[in-house]
C-alpha positions as CSV (number, residue, x, y, z in Angstrom):
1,X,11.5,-7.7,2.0
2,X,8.8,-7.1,4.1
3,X,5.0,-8.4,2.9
4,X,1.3,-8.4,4.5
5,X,-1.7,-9.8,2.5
6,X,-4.9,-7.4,3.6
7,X,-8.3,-8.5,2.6
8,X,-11.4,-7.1,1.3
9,X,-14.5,-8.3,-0.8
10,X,-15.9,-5.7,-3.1
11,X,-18.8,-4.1,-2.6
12,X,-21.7,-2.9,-5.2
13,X,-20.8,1.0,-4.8
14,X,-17.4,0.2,-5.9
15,X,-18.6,-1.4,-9.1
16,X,-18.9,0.6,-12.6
17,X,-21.9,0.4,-15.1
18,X,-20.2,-2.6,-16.9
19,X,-19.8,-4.7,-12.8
20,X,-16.5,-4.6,-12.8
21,X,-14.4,-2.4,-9.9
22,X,-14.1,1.0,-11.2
23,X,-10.5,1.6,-11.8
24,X,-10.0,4.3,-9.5
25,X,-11.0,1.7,-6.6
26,X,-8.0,0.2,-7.0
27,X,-5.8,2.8,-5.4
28,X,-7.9,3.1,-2.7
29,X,-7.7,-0.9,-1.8
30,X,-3.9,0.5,-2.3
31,X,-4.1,2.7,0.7
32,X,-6.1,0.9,2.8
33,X,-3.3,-2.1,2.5
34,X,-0.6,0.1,2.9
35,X,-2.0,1.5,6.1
36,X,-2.5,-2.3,7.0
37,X,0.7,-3.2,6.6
38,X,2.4,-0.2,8.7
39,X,0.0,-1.4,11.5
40,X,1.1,-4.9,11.4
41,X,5.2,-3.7,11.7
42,X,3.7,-1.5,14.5
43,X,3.9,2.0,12.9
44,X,0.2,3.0,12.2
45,X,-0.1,6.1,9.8
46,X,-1.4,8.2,12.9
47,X,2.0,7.6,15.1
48,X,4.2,8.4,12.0
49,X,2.3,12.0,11.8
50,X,2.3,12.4,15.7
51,X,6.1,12.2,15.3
52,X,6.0,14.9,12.6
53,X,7.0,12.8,9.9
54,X,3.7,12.4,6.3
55,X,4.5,9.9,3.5
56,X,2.6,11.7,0.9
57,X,1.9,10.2,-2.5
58,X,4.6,11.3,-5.1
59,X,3.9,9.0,-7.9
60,X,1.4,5.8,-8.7
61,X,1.0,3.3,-11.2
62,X,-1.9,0.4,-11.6
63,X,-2.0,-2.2,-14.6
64,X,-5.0,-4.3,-14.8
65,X,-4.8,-7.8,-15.7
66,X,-7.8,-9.2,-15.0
67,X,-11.8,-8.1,-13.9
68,X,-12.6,-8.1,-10.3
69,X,-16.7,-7.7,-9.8
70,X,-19.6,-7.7,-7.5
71,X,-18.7,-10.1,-4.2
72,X,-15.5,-11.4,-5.1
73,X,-12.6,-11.9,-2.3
74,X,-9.5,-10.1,-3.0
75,X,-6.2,-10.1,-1.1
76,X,-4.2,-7.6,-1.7
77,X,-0.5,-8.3,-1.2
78,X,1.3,-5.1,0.1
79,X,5.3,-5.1,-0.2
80,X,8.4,-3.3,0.2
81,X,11.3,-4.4,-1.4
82,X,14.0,-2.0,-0.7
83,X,14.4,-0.6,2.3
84,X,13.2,3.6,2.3
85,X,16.1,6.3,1.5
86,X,14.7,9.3,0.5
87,X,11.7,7.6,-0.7
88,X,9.8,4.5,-0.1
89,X,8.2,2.7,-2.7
90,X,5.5,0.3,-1.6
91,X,4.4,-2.5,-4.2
92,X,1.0,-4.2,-4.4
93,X,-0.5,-7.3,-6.4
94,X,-4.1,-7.7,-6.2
95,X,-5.3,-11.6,-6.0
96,X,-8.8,-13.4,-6.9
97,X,-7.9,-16.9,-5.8
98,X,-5.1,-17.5,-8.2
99,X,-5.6,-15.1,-10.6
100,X,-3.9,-11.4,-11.0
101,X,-6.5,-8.8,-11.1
102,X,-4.1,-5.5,-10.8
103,X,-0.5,-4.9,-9.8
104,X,1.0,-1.7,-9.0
105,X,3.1,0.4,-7.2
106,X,2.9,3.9,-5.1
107,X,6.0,5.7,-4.2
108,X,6.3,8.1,-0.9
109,X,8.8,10.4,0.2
110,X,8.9,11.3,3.5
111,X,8.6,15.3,4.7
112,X,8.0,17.0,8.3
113,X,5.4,19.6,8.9
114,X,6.8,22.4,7.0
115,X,6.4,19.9,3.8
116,X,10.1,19.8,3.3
117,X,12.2,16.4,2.5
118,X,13.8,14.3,5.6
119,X,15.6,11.0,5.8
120,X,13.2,8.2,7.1
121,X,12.2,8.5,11.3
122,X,14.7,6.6,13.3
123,X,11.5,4.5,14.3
124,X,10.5,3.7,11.0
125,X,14.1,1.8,10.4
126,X,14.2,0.3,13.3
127,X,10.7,-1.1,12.5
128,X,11.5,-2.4,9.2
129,X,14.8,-3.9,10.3
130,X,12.9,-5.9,12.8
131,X,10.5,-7.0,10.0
132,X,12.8,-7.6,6.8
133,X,13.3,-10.9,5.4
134,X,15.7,-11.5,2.7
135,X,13.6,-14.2,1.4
């Protein structure tokens, strides 16, 4: 398993009418801890796509446990579980101190340029191999 916490505390414009984070927020503090996490194993989204290789976005799921608002610090811990075959699905809990505000998932397959299907990058195995814990 590989893990990264990213941080971020929310800001008004991502706040709805009622001050909590608008729902569709949540997927972007999704992406922006998934690009986090690549950086920290050493494979920032921008060297994966000058290789040829795009994870896009082929499904992803939120449940919301508990109201984040206004200010508040969240952490947002980023996971893989099981190492990428043809796909690679990321896993996400979002933290106010102790409390669960959202968990979710996003799952990625990996294509070249010509959009079609291809086993994960050499690089990208190698990287989580260095990273995995079994912990």
């Amino acid at each position: 398993m590989i893990s990264v916490d990213f941080t971020t505390r929310v800001i008004y414009a991502e706040t709805d009418m009622m001050g909590r984070v608008y729902y569709g927020r949540f997927f972007e503090y999704f992406e922006a801890a998934r690009s986090h996490l690549l950086r920290e194993i050493g494979l920032p989204y921008s060297e994966i796509e000058k290789a040829g290789f795009y994870l896009p976005v082929i499904e992803s799921h939120c449940e919301y446990k508990n109201p984040a608002t206004f200010e508040d610090e969240l952490v947002i811990r980023t996971m893989f579980k099981s190492k990428p075959r043809s796909t690679l699905k990321v896993e996400y809990e979002v933290l106010k101190g102790e409390d669960i505000v959202a968990i979710g998932h996003t799952i990625h397959t990996f294509v070249n340029h010509d959009g079609r299907a291809v086993k994960p990058p050499t690089a990208f195995r190698k990287a989580l191999e260095e990273h995995w814990s079994d912990e």
